[in-house]
C-alpha positions in Angstrom: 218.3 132.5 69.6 221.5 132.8 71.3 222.7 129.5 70.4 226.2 129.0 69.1 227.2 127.5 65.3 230.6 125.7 65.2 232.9 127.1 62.2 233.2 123.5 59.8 234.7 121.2 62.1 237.0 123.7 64.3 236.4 124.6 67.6 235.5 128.1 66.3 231.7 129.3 67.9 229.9 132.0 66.6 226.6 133.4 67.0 223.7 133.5 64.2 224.4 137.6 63.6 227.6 139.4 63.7 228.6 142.7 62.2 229.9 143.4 58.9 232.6 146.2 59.1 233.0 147.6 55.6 231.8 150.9 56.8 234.2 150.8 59.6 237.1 152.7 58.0 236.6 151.8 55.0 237.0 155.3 53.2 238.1 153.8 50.1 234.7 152.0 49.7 232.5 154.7 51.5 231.8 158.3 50.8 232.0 160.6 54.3 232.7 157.6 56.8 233.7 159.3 60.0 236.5 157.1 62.1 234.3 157.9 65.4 231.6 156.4 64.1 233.1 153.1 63.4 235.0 153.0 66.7 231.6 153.6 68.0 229.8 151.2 65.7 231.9 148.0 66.8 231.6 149.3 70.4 228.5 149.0 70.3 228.3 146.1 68.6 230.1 143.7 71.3 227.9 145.8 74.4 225.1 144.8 72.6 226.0 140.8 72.5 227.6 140.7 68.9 230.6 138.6 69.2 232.1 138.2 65.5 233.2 141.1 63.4 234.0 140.8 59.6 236.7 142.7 58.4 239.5 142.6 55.6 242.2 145.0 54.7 240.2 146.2 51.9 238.1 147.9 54.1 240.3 150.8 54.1 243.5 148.9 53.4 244.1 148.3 56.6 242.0 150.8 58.5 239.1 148.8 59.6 241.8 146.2 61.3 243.1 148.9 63.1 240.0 150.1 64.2 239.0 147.2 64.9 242.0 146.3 67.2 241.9 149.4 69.1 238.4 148.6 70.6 239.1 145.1 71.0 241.8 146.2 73.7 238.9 147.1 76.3 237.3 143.2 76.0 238.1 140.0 76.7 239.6 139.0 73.4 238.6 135.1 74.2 234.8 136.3 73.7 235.1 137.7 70.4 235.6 135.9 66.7 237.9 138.1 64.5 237.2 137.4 60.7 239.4 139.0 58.5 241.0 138.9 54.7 243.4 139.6 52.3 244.2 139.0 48.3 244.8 142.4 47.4 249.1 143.0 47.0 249.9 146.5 47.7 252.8 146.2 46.4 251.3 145.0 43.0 248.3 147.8 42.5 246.1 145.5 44.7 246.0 142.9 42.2 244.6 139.3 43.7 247.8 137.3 45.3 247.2 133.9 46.9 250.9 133.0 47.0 252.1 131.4 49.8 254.1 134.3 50.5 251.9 136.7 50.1 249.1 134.9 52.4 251.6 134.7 55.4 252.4 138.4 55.5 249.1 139.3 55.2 248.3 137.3 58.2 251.1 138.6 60.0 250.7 142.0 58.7 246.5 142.0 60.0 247.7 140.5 63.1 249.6 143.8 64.1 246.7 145.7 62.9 244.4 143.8 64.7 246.5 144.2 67.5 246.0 140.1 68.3 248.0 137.4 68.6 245.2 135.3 67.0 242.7 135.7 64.3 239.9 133.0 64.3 238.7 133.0 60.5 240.8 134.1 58.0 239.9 134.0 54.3 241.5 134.5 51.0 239.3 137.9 49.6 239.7 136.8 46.4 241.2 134.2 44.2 244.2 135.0 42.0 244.8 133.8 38.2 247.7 131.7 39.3 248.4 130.3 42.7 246.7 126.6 43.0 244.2 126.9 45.4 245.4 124.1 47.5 248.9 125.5 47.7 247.1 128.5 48.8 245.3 126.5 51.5 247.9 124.5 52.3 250.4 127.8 53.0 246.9 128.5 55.2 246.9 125.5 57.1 250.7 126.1 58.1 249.5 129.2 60.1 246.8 127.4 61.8 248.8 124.7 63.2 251.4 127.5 64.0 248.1 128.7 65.8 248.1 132.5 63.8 244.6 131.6 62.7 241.7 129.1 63.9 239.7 128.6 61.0 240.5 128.5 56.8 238.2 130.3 54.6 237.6 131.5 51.4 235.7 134.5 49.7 234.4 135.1 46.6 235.5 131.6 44.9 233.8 129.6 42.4 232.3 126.2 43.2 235.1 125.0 41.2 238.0 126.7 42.9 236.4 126.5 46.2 236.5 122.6 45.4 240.2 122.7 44.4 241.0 124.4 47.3 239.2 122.1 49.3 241.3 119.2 47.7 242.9 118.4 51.1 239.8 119.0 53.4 240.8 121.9 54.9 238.7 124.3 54.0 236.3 125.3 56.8 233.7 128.6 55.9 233.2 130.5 52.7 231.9 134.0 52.2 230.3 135.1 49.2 227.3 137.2 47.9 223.8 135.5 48.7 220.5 137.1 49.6 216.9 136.6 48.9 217.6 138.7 45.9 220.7 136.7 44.4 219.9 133.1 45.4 222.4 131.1 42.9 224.1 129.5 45.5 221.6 127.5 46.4 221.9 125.3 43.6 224.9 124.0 43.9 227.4 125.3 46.3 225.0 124.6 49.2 224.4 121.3 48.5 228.5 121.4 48.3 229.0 122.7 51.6 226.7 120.2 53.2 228.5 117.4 52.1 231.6 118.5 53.1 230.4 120.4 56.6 232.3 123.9 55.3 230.3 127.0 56.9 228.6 129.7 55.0 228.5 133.3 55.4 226.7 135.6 52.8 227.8 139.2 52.6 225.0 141.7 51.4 222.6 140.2 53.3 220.3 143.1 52.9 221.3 143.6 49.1 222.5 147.4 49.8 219.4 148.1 52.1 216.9 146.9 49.3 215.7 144.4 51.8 215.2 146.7 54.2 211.7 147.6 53.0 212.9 151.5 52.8 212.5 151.5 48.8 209.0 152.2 46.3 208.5 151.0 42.8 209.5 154.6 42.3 213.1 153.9 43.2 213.9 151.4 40.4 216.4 153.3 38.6 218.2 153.4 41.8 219.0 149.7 41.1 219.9 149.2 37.4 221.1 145.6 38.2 217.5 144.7 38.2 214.7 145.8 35.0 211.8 147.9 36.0 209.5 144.5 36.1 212.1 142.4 38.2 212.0 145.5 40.7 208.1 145.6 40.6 208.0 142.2 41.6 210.7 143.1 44.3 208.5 145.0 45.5 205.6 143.1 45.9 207.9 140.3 47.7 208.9 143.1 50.4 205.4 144.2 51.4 204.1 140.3 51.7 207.5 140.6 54.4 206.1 143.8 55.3 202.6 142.3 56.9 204.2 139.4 58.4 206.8 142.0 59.8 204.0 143.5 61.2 202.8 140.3 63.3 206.1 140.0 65.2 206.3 144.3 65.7 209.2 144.0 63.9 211.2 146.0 60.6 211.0 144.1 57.4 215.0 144.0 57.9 214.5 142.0 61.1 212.3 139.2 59.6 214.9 139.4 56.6 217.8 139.0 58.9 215.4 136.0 60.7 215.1 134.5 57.9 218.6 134.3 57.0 218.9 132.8 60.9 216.6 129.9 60.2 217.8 128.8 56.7 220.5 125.6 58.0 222.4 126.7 55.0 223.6 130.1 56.4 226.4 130.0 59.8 226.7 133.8 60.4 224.7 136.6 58.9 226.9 139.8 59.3 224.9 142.8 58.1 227.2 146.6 58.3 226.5 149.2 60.2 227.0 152.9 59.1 225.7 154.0 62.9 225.8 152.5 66.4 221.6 152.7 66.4 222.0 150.7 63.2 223.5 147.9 65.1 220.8 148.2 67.7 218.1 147.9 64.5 220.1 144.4 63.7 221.1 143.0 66.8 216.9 143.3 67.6 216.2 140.8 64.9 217.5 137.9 66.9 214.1 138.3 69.1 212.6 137.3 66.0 211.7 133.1 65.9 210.3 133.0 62.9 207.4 130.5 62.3 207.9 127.4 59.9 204.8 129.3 58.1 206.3 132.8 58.0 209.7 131.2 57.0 208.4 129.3 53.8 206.0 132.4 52.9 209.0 134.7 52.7 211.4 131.9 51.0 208.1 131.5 48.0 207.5 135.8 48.2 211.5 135.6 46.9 210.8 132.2 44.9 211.4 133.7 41.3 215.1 135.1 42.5 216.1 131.6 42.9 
């Protein structure tokens, strides 16, 4: 499954899996990251294949980028897909900025960090109570003529805002939360996307390793978000993965990750890593070709998250 997605209609390619790096110097997220292990973590993400890594300068305020850009140096920087973000203004307690302004010195700014001349998908983190989206885009669309950045996105936008800043068509990938556990998306903004050929990229694919398969009915209270029945039931869903897992020798994170490969809604599915064998673990899953069968049985095991 090495075949390569186009980014909405730029000549951005990914493939299916790329690496999340919010636990590459992202100290201010994490408790005990060690900077050698994410300098290890995204080496060994691109010797094992991986070609796009996720960052954003809230992953560390700044340090991920940097970390990022120093291991970059030792590849050939046409082979890899940087994805990065800002919205977060330093200089105003992190509060969201979409200004104009703001937008093309963080762009700037991550460019030095990244130590690139380049990034190919930039999104706006988060949206701002202020700025017109379009303006925002628009300010966006300047830099990719001025070829700073290669693709438009935006992160964490309703299907309202996402439609404003669409206004112009120039919007080309969002990122927000989706998994088999928080399935909203699929009601609306998906058909959205369709229709206007914009790229999708959920972030906590795994839902904070719940999908992993590594959790018992006994760990409920672990996840609050969810009541001690709607955990049960997660449960259940995860050990119906757990025996079709079992048919392809695989993790249940594997045939999750698989999954996410085979749904036509999704572009990129960019699980983290903590450790460089953690990469191995997700990089394995594109061995996976799921079965139409298997693929509908987990999508109905997950049908009441929907």
């Amino acid at each position: 499954m090495d075949n390569l997605i186009k980014i909405g209609s730029t000549e951005v390619t990914s493939k299916k899996i790329g690496l999340g790096t919010n636990k590459v110097g992202g100290h201010n997220l994490f408790a005990d990251l060690k900077d050698e292990d994410g300098y290890a973590v995204v080496k060994e993400a691109i010797e094992s294949g991986i070609t796009t890594l996720d960052t954003a300068y809230m992953y560390g305020l700044g340090r991920s980028e940097e970390i990022i850009g120093d291991v970059i140096q030792n590849y050939d920087r046409s082979k890899l897909v940087i994805a990065t973000k800002a919205a977060q203004d330093a200089d105003n307690d992190l509060k969201n900025n979409n200004s104009p302004e703001f937008l093309k010195k963080a762009v700037d700014d991550a460019l030095k960090r990244l130590k690139t001349d380049y990034i190919d998908i930039f999104y706006i983190h988060f949206p701002d109570e202020t700025t017109p989206k379009s303006e925002a885009v628009a300010a966006l669309n300047e830099l990719k003529k001025a070829g700073k950045i290669r693709a438009i996105g935006v992160s964490n936008f309703s299907l309202d805002q996402i439609k404003e800043a669409n206004k112009d068509g120039l919007v080309d990938i969002v990122e927000d939360n989706y998994s088999l556990l928080h399935r909203d998306a699929e009601k609306d903004l998906f058909p959205y996307l369709r229709e206007n050929n914009i790229s999708f990229v959920p972030y906590f694919p795994l839902a904070s390793g719940l999908l992993t398969g590594k959790y018992q009915a006994a760990d409920a209270k672990k996840f609050s978000q969810f009541s001690k029945e709607q955990f049960a039931d997660i449960i259940v869903a995860i050990n119906k993965v757990r025996k079709i897992a079992e048919k392809y020798d695989a993790t249940v994170a594997q045939v999750i990750l698989a999954w996410y490969m085979k749904n036509p809604d999704i572009s990129i599915v960019i699980p983290g890593a903590r450790k460089p064998a953690q990469v191995d673990q997700n990089v394995k899953s594109l061995e996976v070709e799921l079965r139409n069968s298997d693929y509908h049985a987990i999508d109905e095991a997950f049908s009441d998250f929907a």
